[in-house]
C-alpha positions as CSV (number, residue, x, y, z in Angstrom):
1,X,97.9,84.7,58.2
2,X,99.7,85.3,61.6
3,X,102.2,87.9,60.5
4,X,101.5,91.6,60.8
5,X,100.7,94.1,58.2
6,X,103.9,96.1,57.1
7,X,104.0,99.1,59.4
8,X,103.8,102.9,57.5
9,X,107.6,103.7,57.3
10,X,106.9,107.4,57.4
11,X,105.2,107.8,60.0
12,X,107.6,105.3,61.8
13,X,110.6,107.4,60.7
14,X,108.6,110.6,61.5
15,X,108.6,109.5,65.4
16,X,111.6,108.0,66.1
17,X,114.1,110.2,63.7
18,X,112.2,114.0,65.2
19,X,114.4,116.1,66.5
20,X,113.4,119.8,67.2
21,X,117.0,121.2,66.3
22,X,117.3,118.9,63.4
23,X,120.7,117.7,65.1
24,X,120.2,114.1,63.9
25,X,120.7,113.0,67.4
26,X,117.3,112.4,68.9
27,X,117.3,112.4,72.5
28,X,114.5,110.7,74.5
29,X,114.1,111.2,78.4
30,X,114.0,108.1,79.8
31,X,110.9,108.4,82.2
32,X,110.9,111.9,81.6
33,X,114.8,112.3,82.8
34,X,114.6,110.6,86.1
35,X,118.0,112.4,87.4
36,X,117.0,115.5,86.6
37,X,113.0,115.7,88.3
38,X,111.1,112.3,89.6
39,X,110.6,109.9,87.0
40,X,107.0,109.5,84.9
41,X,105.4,112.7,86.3
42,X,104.3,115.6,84.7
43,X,107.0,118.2,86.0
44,X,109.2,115.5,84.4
45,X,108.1,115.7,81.3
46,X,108.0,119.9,81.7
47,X,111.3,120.3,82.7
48,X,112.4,117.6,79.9
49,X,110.7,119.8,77.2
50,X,113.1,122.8,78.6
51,X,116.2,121.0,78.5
52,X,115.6,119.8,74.9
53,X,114.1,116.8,74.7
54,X,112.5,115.4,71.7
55,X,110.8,112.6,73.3
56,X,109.6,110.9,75.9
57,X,109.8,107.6,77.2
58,X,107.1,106.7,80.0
59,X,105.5,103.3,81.3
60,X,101.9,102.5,81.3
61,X,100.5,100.8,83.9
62,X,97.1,99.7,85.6
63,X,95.8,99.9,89.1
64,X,93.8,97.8,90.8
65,X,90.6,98.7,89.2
66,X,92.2,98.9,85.8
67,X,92.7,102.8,86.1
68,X,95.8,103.0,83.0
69,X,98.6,105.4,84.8
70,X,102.5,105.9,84.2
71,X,104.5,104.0,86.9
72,X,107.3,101.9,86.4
73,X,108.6,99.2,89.0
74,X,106.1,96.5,90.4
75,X,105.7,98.1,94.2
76,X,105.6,101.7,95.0
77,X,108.1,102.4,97.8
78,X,111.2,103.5,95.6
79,X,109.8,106.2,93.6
80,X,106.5,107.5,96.3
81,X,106.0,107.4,99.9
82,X,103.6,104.3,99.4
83,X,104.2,100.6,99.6
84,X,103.2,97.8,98.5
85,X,102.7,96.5,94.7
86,X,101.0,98.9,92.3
87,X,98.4,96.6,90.4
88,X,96.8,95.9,94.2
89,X,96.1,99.0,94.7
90,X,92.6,101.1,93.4
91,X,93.2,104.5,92.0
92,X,91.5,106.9,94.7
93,X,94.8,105.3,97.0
94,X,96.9,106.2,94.9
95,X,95.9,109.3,94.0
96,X,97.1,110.4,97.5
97,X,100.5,109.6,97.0
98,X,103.5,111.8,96.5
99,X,105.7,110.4,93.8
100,X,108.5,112.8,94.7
101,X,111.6,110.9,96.3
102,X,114.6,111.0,97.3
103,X,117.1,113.6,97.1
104,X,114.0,115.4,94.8
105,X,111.8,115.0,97.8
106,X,113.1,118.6,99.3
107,X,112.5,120.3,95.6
108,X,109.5,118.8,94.3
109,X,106.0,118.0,96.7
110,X,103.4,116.5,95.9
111,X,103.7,115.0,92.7
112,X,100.9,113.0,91.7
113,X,101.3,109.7,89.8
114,X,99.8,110.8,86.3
115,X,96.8,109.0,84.0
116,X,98.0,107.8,81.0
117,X,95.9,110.7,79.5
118,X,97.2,113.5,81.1
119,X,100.7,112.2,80.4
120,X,99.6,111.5,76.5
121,X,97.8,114.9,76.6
122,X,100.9,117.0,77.8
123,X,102.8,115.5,75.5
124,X,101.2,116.4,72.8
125,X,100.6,120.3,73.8
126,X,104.2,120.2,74.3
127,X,104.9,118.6,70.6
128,X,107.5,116.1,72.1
129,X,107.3,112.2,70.4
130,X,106.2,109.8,72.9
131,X,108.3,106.3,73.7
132,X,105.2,104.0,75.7
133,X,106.6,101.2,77.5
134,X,103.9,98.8,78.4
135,X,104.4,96.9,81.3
136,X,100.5,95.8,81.8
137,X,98.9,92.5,80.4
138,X,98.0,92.5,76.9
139,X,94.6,92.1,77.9
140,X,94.4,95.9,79.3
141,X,97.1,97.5,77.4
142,X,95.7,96.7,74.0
143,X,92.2,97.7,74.6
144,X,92.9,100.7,76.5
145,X,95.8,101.7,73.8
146,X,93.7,101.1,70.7
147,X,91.2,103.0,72.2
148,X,93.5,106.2,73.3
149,X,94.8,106.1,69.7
150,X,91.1,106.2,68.4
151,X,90.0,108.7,70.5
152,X,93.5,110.9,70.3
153,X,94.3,110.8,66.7
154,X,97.5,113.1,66.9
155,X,99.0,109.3,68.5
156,X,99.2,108.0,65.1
157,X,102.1,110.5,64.1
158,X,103.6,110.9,67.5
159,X,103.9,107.9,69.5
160,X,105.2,104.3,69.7
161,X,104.1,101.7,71.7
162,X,107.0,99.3,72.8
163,X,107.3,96.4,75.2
164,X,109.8,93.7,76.2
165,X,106.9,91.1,75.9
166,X,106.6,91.0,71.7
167,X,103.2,89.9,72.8
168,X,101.6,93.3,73.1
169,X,103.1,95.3,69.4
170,X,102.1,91.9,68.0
171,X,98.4,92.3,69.5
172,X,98.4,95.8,68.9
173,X,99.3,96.1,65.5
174,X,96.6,93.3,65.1
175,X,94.1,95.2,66.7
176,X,95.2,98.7,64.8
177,X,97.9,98.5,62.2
178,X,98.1,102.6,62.1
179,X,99.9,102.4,65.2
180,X,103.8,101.9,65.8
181,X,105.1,99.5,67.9
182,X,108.8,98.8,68.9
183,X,110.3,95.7,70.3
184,X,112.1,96.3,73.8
185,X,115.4,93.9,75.1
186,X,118.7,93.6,76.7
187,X,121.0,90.6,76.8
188,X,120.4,87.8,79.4
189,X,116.7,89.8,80.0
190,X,115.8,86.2,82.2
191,X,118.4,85.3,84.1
192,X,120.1,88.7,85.2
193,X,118.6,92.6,86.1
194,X,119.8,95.6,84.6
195,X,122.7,96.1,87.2
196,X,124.0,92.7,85.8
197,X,123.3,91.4,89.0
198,X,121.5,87.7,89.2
199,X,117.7,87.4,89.4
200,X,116.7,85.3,92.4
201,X,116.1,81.8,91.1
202,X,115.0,78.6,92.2
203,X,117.1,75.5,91.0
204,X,114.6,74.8,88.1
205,X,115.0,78.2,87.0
206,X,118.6,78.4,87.5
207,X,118.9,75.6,84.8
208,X,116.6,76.5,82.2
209,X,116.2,80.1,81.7
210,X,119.7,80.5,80.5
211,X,118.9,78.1,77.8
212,X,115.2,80.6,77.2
213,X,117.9,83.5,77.5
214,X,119.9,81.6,74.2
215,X,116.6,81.5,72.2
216,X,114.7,84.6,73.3
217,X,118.6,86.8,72.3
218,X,118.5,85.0,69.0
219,X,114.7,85.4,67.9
220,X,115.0,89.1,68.7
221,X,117.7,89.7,66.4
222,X,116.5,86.9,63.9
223,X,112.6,87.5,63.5
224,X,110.5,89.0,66.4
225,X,110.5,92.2,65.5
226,X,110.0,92.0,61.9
227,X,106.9,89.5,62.7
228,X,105.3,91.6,65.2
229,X,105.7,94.4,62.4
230,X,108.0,96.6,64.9
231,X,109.4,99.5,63.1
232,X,111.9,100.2,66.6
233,X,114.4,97.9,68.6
234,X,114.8,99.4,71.7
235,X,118.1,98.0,72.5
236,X,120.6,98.1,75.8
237,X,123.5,99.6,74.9
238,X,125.8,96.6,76.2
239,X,123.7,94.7,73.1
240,X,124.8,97.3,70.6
241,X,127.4,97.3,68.1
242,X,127.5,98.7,64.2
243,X,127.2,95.2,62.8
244,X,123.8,95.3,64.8
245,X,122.5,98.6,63.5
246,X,123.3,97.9,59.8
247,X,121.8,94.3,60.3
248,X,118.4,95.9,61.7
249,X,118.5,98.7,59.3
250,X,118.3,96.6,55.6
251,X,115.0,95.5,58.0
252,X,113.6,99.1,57.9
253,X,113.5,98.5,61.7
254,X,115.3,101.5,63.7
255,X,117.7,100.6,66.1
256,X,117.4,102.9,69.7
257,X,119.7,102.7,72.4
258,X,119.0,102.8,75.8
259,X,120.1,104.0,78.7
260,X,122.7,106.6,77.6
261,X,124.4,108.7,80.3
262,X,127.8,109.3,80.1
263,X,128.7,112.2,77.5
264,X,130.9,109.6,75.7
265,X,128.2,107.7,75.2
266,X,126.0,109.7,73.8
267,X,128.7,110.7,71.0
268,X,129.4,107.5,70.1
269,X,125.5,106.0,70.0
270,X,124.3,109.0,68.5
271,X,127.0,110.7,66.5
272,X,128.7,107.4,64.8
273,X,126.2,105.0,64.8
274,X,123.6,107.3,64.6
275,X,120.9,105.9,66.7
276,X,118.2,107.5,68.7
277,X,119.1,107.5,72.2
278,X,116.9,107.1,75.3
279,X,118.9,108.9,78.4
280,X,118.2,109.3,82.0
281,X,119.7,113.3,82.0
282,X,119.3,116.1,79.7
283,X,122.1,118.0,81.3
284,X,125.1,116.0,81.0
């Protein structure tokens, strides 16, 4: 009763195995290659298609006034000459941002943050597979991404939806079980950030979410995805080993790999294990 219908494993396959070169190695810009142009804009995703992408990974988020646009972090002063947090904001502010930054703030000008549907729309005119990373409420995502897909039908055959809250695929796939969904982790997700470093905790914290950490790491390789119906695992690539892949893969559930850099890397991810792998450059 609670369980998702079995996702389509062509389609599924379709999306996450395309590449344009038929190399076998998918690459997927990770925010539209944020080392190479400003992450989740449109001359990202441009300059991604003419270095050879095959995908692209961007985050869908909501203002204010529940405007869905691609941004990733919580506030807006790393990535645009804004401040503040992102989902207090209304859309006519934000609109009059410049989401260049950085060392990219001499090359690029102002770069607007995008709407989902321009983002969706390029994407598609540009024929490249589209990673969404949701990191709104289920209560916006899945209405506004059920109703994209409706109103978009190309979506069905070239995007996945993917979250590191199983919540949303799981809701999504309930709402509309022709779309693909992906489950997103990385190891100790609760207690530490990407950088490895410690997330600020109060003593309450401190003491139990290691414990969550336990259970959460062993329900993602045990049964979340395969509940939620998830035909990806987007996967850290400190959490990934071959044991791993072939354990997912007698699933039907594609292992990706995420965030692939180094040119070693990249060999190893993509040409032993064979995985799909999400990079932040195109042109190392």
């Amino acid at each position: 009763m609670f369980k998702t219908p079995t996702p389509n494993r062509k389609r599924a396959i379709n999306i996450i195995r395309h590449t344009r070169t038929n190399s076998g190695k998918p690459l997927i810009a990770h925010r539209g290659a944020g080392w190479d142009c400003p992450e989740n804009t449109l001359e990202a995703v441009k300059l991604a298609d003419k270095n050879g992408a095959d995908a692209i990974e961007f985050d869908l988020e909501f203002s204010k006034d529940d405007v869905a646009l691609i941004f990733h972090d919580d506030t807006l002063d790393r990535t645009t000459n804004g401040t503040g947090f992102i989902r207090q904001k209304y859309w006519r502010e934000l609109q009059q941002l410049d989401a260049s930054y950085g060392e990219f703030r001499t090359k690029y000008k102002g770069l607007q943050i995008p709407l989902l549907a321009d983002m969706v729309d390029l994407c598609l005119y540009l024929k490249l597979k589209m990673y969404i990373d949701v990191k709104g409420t289920p209560s916006k995502a899945v209405p506004a991404l059920t109703k994209l897909f409706q109103e978009r039908e190309q979506l069905y055959d070239n995007a996945i939806v993917c979250s590191f809250n199983p919540i949303i695929p799981y809701k999504l796939r309930k709402a509309d079980s022709k779309i693909i969904v992906g489950v997103t982790h990385r190891h100790k997700f609760l207690t530490r950030k990407v950088d490895g470093s410690e997330r600020e905790s109060n003593t309450i914290k401190s003491l139990i979410f290691p414990t969550f950490d336990s259970i959460l790491e062993w329900s993602i390789i045990n049964w979340i995805p395969k509940f939620v119906g998830a035909s990806a695992i987007l996967l850290h690539l400190d959490s990934v080993n071959k044991n791993l892949v072939e354990k997912f893969k007698t699933q039907d559930i594609e292992v990706v790999v995420w965030t692939v850099n180094e040119l070693s890397e990249k060999n190893y991810f993509g040409n032993e294990l064979k995985c799909p792998i999400i990079t932040d450059t195109l042109t190392q």
